[in-house]
N, C-alpha and C positions, 0 to 999 in steps of 0.2 A: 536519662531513664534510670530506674534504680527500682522496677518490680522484678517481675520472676525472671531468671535464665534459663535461656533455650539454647538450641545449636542449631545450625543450617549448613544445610547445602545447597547449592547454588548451581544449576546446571551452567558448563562451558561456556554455549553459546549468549547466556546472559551474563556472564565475568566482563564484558566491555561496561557495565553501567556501573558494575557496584565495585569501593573503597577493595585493594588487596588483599585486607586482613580476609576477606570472604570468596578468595578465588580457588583455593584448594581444600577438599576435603570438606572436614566440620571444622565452623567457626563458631566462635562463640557468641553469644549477642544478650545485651539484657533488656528487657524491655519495659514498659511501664506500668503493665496489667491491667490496661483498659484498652489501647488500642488494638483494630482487626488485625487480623494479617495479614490484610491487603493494602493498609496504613504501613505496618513495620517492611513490606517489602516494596511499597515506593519510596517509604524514609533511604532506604538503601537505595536508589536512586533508578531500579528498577520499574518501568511503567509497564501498569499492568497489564497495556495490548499488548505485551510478550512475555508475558506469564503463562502458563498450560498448564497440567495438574499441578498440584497443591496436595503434599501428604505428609503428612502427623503420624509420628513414630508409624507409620507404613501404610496406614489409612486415610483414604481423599477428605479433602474440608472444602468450604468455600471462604473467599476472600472475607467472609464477615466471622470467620473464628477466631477467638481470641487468648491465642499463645498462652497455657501454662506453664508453672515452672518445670523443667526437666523434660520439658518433651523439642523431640527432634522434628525440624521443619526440611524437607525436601522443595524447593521452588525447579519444576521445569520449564523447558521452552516449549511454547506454541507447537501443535501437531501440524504436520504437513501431510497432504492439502489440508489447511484450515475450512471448516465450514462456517459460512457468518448467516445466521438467522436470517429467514427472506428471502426472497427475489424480487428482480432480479437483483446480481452481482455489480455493485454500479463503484466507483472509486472518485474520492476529490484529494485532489493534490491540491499542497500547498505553494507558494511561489517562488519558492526554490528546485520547483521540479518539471520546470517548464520543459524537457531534453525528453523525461519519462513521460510523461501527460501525452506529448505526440507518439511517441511509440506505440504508445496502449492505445491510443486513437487506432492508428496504421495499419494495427491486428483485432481493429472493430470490436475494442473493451471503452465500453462507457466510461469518461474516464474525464471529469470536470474539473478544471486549472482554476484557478485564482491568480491572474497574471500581475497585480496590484496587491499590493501585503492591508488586506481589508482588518489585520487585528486577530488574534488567538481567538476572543469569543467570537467576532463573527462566523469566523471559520469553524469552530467547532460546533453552532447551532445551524451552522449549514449543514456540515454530516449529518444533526440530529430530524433536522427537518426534512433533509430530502432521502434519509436508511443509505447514507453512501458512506465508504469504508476512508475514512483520511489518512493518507499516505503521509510522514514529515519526517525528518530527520528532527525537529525539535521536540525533545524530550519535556521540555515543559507544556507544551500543545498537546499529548498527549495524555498529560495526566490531568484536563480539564475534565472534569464530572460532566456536564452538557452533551458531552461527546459522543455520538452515539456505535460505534467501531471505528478503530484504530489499525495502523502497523506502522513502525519503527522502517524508515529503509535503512539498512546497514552500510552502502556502499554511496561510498559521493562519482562511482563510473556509472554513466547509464547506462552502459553495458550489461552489469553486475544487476544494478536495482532491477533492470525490465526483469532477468532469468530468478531475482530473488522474489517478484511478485507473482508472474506467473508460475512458477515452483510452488509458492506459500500459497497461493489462493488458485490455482487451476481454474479460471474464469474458462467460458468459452472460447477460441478467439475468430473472426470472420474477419479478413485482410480483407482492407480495400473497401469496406462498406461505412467506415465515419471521416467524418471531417477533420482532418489535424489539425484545423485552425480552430475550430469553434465547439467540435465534438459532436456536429449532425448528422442524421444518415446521409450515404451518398445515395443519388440515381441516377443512372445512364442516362445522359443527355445528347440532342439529335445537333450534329454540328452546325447549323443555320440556326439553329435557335442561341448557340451561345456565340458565334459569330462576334457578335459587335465587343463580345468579353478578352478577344485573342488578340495579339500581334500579329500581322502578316506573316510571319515566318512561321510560327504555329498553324497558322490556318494552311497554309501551303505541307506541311510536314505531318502534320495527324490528321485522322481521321475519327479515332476513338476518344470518348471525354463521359466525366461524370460532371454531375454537379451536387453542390450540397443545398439540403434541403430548406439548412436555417440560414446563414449567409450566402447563397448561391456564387460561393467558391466554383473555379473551375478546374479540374482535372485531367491531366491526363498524362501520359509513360514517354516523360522529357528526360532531359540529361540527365539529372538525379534518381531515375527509376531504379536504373544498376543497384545502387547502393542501397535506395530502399528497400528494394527486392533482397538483398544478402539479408536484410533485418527479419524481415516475413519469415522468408525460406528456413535460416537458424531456429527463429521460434516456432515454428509449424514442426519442423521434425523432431525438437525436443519435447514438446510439448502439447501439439495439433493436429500430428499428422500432415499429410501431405499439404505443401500450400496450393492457393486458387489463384 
């Protein structure tokens, strides 16, 4: 590049994407004087689904302004709760996030997996086609244009990622009403109807059961409920209110 010079600052939380020279303070940068500013700040390796306001020596831009010389560029991080255009609230992960895709199921967030790596573009005309927000840790899948909403997970714990989506995007959550496996609504199912779906010791031990509507998955509060349950309970009181 060799057009006009700017300077930028870079909020914190976006200093994970971009080169050092641009993690404190004002740096300098020169740019070419045709590209946006939403070019020069993925060039910094920054994807724009964590970009938030945009301001020019102190006044807001959008991504298609185009850098003069001597003016100061502020890039912030994404406002929490984020609002994404639409309803509903719907999320596809990509298939490195098979751990969070059930989670978000579990606290009944629409929340569509790719368990097979179908390819960046298909994945990303999947968001565009069905308005669903694509969760990846691949910073190149985010900067696909096709893409119709985006977010960055910051943490490889699922721990972290669930309380970093539900924090960033405050979905509704309703525990116990989708399918972990498939992502279907559940409905109370009458124990003789799923019968022939149990093992004797199940059928002998419970009485209570869902089922799901698109795989008809069976359900119901087995040895692993404990643990599910601690997952609900933590999300519901930080962020849901009481669990159900």
């Amino acid at each position: 590049m060799n057009g006009p010079d700017i300077t930028l600052s870079i909020a914190p939380e976006l200093h994970l994407f971009v080169p050092s020279a641009h993690r404190s303070g004002r740096s300098a940068l020169t740019t070419d004087g045709v590209s946006t500013l939403g070019h020069v700040i993925e060039s910094l390796g920054v994807p724009l689904t964590e970009a938030g306001r945009l301001l020019v020596d102190g006044g807001p831009v959008e991504v298609s302004h185009i850098p003069r010389a001597g003016e100061h560029v502020a890039v912030h991080g994404v406002e929490r709760p984020q609002r994404v255009p639409g309803a509903p609230l719907r999320f596809l992960l990509d298939v490195h996030l098979g751990t969070l895709a059930r989670r978000l199921r579990l606290l009944g967030v629409d929340a569509a997996y790719e368990n097979e790596d179908i390819g960046d573009p298909a994945l990303a005309a999947l968001s565009a086609r069905e308005r669903r927000v694509l969760l990846s840790r691949d910073r190149g899948l985010l900067r696909r244009r096709e893409l119709w909403a985006g977010a960055y997970i910051y943490s490889d714990k699922p721990d972290e990622q669930l309380r970093d989506v539900l924090e960033r995007f405050a979905p509704v959550l309703a525990p116990w009403t989708r399918c972990t496996a498939c992502n279907g609504p559940l409905r109370d199912a009458d124990k003789d109807a799923v019968q022939e779906r149990l093992e004797q010791g199940t059928q002998r031990t419970y009485d209570v059961f869902a089922q799901c509507s698109g795989c008809e998955r069976v359900y119901w509060r087995g040895a692993h409920h404990a643990r599910l349950e601690a997952i609900v309970s933590a999300a519901m009181d930080e962020f849901g209110g009481a669990a159900v």
